[in-house]
Wavefront OBJ file of the C-alpha trace (Angstrom):
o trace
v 130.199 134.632 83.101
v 133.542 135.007 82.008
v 135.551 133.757 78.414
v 135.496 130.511 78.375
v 132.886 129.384 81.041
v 129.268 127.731 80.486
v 126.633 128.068 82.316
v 125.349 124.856 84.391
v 122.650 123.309 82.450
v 119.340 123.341 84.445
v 117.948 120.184 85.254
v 113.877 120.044 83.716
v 111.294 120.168 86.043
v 109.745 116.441 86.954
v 106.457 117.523 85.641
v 107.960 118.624 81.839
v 109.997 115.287 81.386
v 106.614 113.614 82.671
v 104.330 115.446 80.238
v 106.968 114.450 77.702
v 107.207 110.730 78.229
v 103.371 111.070 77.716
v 103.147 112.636 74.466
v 105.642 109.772 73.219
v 103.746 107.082 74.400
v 100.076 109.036 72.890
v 101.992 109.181 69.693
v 102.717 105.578 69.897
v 106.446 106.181 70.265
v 108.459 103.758 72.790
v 108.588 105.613 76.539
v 110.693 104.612 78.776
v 110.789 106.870 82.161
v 113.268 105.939 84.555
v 113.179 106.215 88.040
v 116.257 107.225 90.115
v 115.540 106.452 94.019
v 116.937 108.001 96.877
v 120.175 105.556 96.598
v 120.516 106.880 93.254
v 119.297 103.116 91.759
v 117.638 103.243 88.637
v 114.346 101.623 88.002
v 112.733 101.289 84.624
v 109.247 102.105 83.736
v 107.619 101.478 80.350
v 105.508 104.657 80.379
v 103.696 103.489 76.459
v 102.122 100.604 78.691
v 99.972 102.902 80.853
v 98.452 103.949 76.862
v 97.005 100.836 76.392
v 93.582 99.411 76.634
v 93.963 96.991 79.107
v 97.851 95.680 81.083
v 97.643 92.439 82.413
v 96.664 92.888 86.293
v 93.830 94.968 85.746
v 90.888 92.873 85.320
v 90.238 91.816 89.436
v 91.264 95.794 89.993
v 88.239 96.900 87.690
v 85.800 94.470 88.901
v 86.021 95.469 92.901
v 85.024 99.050 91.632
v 81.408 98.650 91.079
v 80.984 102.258 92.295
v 81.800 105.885 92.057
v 85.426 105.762 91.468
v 88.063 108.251 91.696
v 91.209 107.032 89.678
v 94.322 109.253 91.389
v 96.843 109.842 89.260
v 95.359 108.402 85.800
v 97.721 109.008 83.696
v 96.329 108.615 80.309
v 93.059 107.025 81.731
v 93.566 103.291 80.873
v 91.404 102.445 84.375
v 89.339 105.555 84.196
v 87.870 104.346 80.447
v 87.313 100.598 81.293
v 85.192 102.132 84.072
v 83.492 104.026 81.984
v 82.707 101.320 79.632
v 81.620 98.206 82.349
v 78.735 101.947 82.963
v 80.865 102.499 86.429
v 81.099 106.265 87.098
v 84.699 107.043 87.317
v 86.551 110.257 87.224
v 90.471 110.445 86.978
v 92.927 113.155 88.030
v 96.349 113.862 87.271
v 98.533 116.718 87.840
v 99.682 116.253 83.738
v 98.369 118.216 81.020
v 99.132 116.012 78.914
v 97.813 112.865 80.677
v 94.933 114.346 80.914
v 94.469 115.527 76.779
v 95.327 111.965 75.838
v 93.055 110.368 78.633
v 89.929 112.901 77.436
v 91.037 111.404 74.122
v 90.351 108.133 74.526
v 86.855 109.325 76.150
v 87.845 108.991 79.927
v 86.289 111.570 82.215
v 89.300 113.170 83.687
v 90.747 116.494 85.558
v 94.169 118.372 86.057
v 93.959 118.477 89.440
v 96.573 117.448 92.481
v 95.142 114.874 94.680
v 95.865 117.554 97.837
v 94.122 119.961 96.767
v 90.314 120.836 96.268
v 88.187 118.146 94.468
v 84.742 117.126 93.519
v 83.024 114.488 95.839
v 85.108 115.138 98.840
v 84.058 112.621 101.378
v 81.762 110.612 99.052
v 84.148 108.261 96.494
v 82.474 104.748 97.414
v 86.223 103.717 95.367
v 89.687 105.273 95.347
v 92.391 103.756 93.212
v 96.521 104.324 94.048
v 97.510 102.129 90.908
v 100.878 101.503 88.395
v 103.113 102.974 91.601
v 101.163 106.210 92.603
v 101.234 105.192 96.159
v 104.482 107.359 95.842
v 102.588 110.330 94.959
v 104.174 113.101 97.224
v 106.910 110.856 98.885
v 104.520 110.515 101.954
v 102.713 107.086 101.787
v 100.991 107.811 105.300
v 100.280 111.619 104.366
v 98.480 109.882 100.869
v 96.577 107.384 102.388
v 94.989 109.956 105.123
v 94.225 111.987 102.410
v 92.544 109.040 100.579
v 90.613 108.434 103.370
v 89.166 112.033 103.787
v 87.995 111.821 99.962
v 86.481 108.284 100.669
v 82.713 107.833 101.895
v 82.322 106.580 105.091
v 81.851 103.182 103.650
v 84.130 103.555 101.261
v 87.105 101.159 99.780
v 90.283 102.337 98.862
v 92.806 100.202 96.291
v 96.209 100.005 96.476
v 99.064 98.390 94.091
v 102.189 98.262 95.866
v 105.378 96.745 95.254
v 106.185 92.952 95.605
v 107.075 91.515 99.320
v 110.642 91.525 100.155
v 111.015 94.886 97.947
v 112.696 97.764 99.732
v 110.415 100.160 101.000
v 111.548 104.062 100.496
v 110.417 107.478 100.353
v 112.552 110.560 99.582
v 113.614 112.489 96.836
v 114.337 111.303 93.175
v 114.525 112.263 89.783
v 113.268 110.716 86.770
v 114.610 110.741 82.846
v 112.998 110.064 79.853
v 115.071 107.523 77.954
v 118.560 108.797 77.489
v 118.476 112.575 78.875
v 119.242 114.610 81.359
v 117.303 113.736 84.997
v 114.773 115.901 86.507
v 115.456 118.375 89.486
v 114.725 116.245 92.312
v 111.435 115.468 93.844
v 109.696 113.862 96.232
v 108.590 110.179 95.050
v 108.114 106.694 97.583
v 107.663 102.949 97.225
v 105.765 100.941 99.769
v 106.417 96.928 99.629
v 103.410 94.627 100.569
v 105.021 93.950 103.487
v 105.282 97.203 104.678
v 101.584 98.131 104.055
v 99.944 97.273 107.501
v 101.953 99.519 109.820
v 101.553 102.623 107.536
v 97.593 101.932 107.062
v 97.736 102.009 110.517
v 99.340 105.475 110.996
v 96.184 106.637 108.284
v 93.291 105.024 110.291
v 93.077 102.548 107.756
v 92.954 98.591 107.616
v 93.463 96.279 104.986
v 90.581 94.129 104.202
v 91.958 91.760 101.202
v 94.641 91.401 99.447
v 95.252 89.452 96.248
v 98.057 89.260 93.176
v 97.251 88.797 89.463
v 99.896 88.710 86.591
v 102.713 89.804 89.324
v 101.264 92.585 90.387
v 100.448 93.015 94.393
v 96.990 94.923 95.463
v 95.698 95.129 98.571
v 92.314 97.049 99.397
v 91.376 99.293 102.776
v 88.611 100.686 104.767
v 88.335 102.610 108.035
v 89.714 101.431 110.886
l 1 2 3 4 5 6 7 8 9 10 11 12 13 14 15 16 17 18 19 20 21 22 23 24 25 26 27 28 29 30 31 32 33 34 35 36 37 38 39 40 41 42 43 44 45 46 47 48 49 50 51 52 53 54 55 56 57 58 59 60 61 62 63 64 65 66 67 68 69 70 71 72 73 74 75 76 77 78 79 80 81 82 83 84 85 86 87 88 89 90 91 92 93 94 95 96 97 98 99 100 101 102 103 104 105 106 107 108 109 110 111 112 113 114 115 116 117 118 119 120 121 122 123 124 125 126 127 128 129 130 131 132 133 134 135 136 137 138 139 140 141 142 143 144 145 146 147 148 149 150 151 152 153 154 155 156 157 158 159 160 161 162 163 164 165 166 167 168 169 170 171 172 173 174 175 176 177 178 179 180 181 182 183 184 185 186 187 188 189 190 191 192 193 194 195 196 197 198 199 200 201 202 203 204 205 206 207 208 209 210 211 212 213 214 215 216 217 218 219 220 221 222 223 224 225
């Protein structure tokens, strides 16, 4: 590096501005993450929300789980705990550390783990929830959902939230800030509309048996095709 040069900052790693927006919100600190899609739009997310007891939404969620239930992508184990206390066996998984301390914390059963990769109960979750957007987890909707199905019991359901109809669909790769710094190196991140749901259940050997909305918030739930 010569006089008078700087070296190009290094954008964080997803993950580490993640784990960060999570130890604000545990601390009770206002976290805002936002979300910058593949058209470089921004799209806020109140990440102190998910620390709460209970979000408006969640109640006709909870009560189609009356089963083991594997909550991917926890966070810090709002859905996890309320199964725990209505005496539903739940586990959740996240790939953040510090999800997972603050969902432990709160007394939900939970794991670091990444939904791809080796878990307990393979093949024998009678529930599966993708809730508060993780049906974007690894910018694949179709590659999630067949994955989803392979950790489901044969008669098992598996419960979506997805964005509102008329919503764009995407999948690609983003970045995501925490409040006023730097973005993220990219990574890959989707959306899936309501709308949209039906033709990439399809492409998972899945089918959508109900669908409902509560406090605007869209959920539909599938089984086997």
């Amino acid at each position: 590096m010569t006089a008078g040069t700087m070296a190009p900052a290094v954008a964080p790693a997803a993950l580490a501005v993640f784990d960060e927006a999570m130890r604000s919100a545990g601390a009770g600190r206002p976290s805002t993450l936002t979300i910058i899609d593949d058209r470089g739009t921004d799209h806020h997310v109140d990440a102190a929300a998910w620390c709460r007891s209970h979000l408006p939404g969640d109640r006709r969620l909870l009560a189609r789980c009356a089963g083991p239930t594997l909550d991917v992508g926890c966070g810090p184990g709002r859905l996890t705990r309320a199964l725990n206390r209505l005496g539903h066996p739940a586990l959740g998984i996240d790939v953040s550390a510090a999800a997972v301390r603050l969902a432990r914390a709160r007394g939900a059963t939970a794991l670091r783990r990444d939904v791809f990769g080796p878990l307990p109960g393979h093949g024998r979750w009678r529930h599966l929830l993708l809730a508060d957007g993780n049906i974007g987890i690894g910018g694949e909707p179709a590659a999630l959902l067949s994955r989803c199905r392979e950790l489901l019991s044969r008669d098992g359901l598996l419960h979506v939230e997805l964005a509102p109809p008329g919503t764009r669909s995407w999948s690609g790769y983003t970045r995501i800030r925490q409040g006023g710094r730097a973005p993220s190196a990219p990574f890959r991140w989707a959306q899936l509309a309501a709308g949209d749901l039906a033709e990439v259940a399809g492409a998972s050997a899945l089918q959508i048996s109900a669908t409902w909305t509560e406090a605007n918030r869209w959920f539909a739930t599938l089984t086997r095709a």
